[in-house]
N, C-alpha and C positions, 0 to 999 in steps of 0.2 A: 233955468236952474241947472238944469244938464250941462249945456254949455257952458255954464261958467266953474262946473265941478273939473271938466277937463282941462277949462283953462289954466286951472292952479295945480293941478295932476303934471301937465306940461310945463308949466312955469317950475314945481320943484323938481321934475326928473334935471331942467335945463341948469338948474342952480347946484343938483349934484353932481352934474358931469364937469359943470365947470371948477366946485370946489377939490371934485379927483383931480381936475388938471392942473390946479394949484398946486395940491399937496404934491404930482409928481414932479413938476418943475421947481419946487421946493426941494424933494429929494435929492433930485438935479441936482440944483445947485451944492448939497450940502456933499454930495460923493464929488464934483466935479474942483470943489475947495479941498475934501480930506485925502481924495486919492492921489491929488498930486505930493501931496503932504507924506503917506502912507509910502508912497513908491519911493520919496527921498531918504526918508528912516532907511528905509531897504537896500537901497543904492548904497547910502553909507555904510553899514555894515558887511555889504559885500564887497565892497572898496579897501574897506579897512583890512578883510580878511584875505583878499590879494593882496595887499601891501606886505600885511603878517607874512604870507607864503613866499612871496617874491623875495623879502628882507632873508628868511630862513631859506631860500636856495641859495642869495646870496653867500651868508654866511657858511651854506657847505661848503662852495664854487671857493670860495676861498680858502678856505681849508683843504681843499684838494688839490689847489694851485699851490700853497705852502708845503703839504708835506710833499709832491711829488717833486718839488726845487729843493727840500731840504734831503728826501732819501739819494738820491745821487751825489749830495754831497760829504755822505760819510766815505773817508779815506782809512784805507787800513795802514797809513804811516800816522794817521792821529791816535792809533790803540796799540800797546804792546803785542807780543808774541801770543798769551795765554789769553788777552780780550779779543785777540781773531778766531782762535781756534774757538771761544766760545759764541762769538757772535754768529763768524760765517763757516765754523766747522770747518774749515780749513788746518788741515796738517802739513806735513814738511813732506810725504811724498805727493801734493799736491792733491790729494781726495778729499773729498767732502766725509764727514761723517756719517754715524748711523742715521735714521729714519727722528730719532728723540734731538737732535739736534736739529733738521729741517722742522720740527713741531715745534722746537726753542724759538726758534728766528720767527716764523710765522705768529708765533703768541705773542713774541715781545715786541712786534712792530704792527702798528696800527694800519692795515689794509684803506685804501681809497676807495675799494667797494663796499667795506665798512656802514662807511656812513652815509649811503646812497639810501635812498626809498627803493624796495623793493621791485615799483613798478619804472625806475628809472630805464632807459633803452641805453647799454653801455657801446661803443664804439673806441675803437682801435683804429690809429693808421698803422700802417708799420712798415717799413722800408728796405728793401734786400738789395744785396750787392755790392752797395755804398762801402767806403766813401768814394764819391768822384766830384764833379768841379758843382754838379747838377744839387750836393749834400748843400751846400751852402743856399744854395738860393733855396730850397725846398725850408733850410730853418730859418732863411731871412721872412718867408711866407709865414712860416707855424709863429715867429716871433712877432710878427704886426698882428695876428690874430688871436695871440696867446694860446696858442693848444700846444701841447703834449702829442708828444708821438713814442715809439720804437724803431728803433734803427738796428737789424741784422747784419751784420759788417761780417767783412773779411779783411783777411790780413793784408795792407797795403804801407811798404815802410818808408813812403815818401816822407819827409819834413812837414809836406803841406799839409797831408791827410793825416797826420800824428795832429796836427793842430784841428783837423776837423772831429777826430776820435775827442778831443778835448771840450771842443764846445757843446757838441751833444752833451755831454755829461754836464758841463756847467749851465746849460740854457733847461737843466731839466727835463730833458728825454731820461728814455730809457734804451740802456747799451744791451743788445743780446748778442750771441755768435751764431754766425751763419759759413763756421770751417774755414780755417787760414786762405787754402788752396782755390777751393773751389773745383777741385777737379775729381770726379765723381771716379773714377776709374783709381784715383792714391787715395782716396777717403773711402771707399765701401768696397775696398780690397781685401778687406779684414779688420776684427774686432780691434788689433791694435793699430792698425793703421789710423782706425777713426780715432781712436783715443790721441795718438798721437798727434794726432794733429788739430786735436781739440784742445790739446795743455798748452799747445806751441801757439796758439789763438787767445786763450786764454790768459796766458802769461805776456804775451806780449800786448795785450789790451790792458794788465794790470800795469806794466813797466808806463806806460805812456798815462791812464789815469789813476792808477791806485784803487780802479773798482774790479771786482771780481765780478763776472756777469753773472746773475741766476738761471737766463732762458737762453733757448738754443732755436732755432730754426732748420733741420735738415734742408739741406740744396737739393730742390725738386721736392722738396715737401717730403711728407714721412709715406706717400702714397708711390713716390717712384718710383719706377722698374728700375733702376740704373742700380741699385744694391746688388750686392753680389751675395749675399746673404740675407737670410730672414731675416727681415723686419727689427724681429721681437730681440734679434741679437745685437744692436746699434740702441734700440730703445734700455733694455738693460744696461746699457755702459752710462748713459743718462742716471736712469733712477740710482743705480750704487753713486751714483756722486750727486745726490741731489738737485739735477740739473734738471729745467719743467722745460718741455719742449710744447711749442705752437706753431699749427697749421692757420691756415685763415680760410671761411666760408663766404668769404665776394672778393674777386678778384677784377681786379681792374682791366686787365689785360692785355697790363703797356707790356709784357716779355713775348706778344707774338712777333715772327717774325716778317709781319707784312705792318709799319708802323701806323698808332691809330691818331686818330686827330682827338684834337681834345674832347671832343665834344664826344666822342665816340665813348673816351675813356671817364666823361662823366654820368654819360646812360647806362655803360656797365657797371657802375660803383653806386649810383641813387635807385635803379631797379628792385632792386634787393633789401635797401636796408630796412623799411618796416619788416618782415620777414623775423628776423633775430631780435631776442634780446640782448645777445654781447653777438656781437660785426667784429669781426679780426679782417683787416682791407689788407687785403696784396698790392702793393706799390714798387714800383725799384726808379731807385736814386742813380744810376749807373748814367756813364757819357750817353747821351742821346736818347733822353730821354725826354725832352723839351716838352713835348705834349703835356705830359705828367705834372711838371713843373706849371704849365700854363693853365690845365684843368682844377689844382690842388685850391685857389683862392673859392672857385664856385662850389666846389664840393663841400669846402669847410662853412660857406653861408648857407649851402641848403641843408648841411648838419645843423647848426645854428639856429635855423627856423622850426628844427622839428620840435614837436610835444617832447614833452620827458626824453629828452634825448642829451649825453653827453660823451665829450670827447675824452677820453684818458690815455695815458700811457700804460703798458702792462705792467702791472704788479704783481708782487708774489699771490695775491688775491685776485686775479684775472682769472674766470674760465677757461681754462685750456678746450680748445677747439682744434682735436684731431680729425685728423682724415682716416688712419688708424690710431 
């Protein structure tokens, strides 16, 4: 009788272990049908919600490509006498106005950093020296890739380069002054020397495109020794005219004078850029420059690939990044 009470003891432990192993392989199967089900729902709406984001950087990236191709095309021969003085606070002895006129221009024109997300990584090229033969191919580069840049120029009265001052402004850059001369010894000889030969830049970059520049670039940066005067005395001749001046914090380091290879000049320009939120890049477009020219396609794809990261031109809405 014993024996046979264990044998049915044994027989139903064997029949519950094997109904638990039913019921898990039942479960089994029923997660093994729902979870793939569950992770599609999921997929799709997080598919969707890249789609949505991607479609809405689209439609910034495009709005930023418009108004930077539309701002370079306002010409002060399409406005009367009294809609320049109020647009670009421009007078007849060639000054900018007070401080409430550069607040006017600023209000009534829609900034490109505007409408950036705040966590965007802003980038600047920008180019000094120019124009030389090296401008052109440097915008045939920015043109196959569509970026925006800043060009610092100097006064050059060739025909050809009259025509290169021309396509920067039609292809959508942005025109700054970097001093007619260029010669550091008649430009920081004195306050009026700089001046004068900042109207004499100025007016001859309007004669050839009809745009008045906003930014300036001092030659050697606003950190060089080569002034002959404080600082603060060339930067005031700027602020009374409204005029925003930009150093750059990564410098590429095509103006040493032991020439770099490209490759040299694209580890000194990607080094740095997680670093910043606004990158102002030091480049120069001048004869022999080739490397620059050669390094400029890798550079703009490894901008290209970054997270939150985009290229602009400088606007009156750019961070200014001094060195003083």
């Amino acid at each position: 009788m014993q024996e046979k009470k264990e044998t049915v003891i044994i027989s139903q432990r064997r029949r519950a272990r094997i109904d638990f192993m039913k019921k898990c392989i039942r479960w089994m199967l029923v997660i093994g049908i729902l979870l793939p089900s569950i992770l599609s729902v999921f997929l799709f709406f997080k598919v969707s919600n890249l789609n949505r984001s991607v479609n809405e950087l689209e439609q910034k990236w495009n709005t930023i490509v418009e108004f930077s191709n539309q701002k370079q095309e306002v010409s002060l021969e399409e406005i009367n006498k009294e809609q320049a003085v109020e647009h670009l606070g421009i007078s007849d002895n060639n000054t900018l106005d007070t401080d409430q006129t550069k607040s006017a221009i600023i209000n009534q024109d829609m900034q490109v950093e505007d409408i950036l997300p705040t966590s965007t990584r802003k980038i600047y090229f920008t180019f000094d020296d120019g124009p030389s033969p090296n401008t052109n191919k440097i915008l045939d580069i920015l043109a196959e890739y569509d970026v925006k840049a800043t060009f610092f120029v100097v006064g050059k009265e060739e025909e050809e380069y009259k025509q290169v001052y021309q396509r920067i402004v039609e292809e959508g850059h942005t025109l700054g002054l970097h001093s007619y001369s260029h010669k550091y010894d008649e430009i920081y000889a004195s306050a009026e020397d700089f001046m004068a030969d900042f109207w004499k830049e100025s007016n001859f970059i309007y004669e050839i495109t009809g745009i008045k520049p906003f930014c300036y670039r001092f030659p050697g940066g606003s950190s060089t020794t080569r002034m002959d005067l404080d600082f603060e005395v060339y930067k005031n001749c700027l602020n009374e005219n409204n005029i925003l001046y930009y150093d750059w914090n990564i410098s590429s380091q095509d103006a040493s004078v032991d020439p770099l290879t490209k490759e040299e000049i694209i580890l000194n320009v990607t080094t740095d850029l997680g670093k910043y939120e606004t990158s102002i890049i030091l480049f120069h477009d001048v004869y022999g420059k080739q490397s620059t020219v050669d390094a400029l396609p890798e550079i703009i794809e490894y901008i290209q690939n970054m997270e939150n990261s985009v290229l602009l031109p400088i606007s009156i809405g750019t961070e200014q990044i001094h060195q003083k």
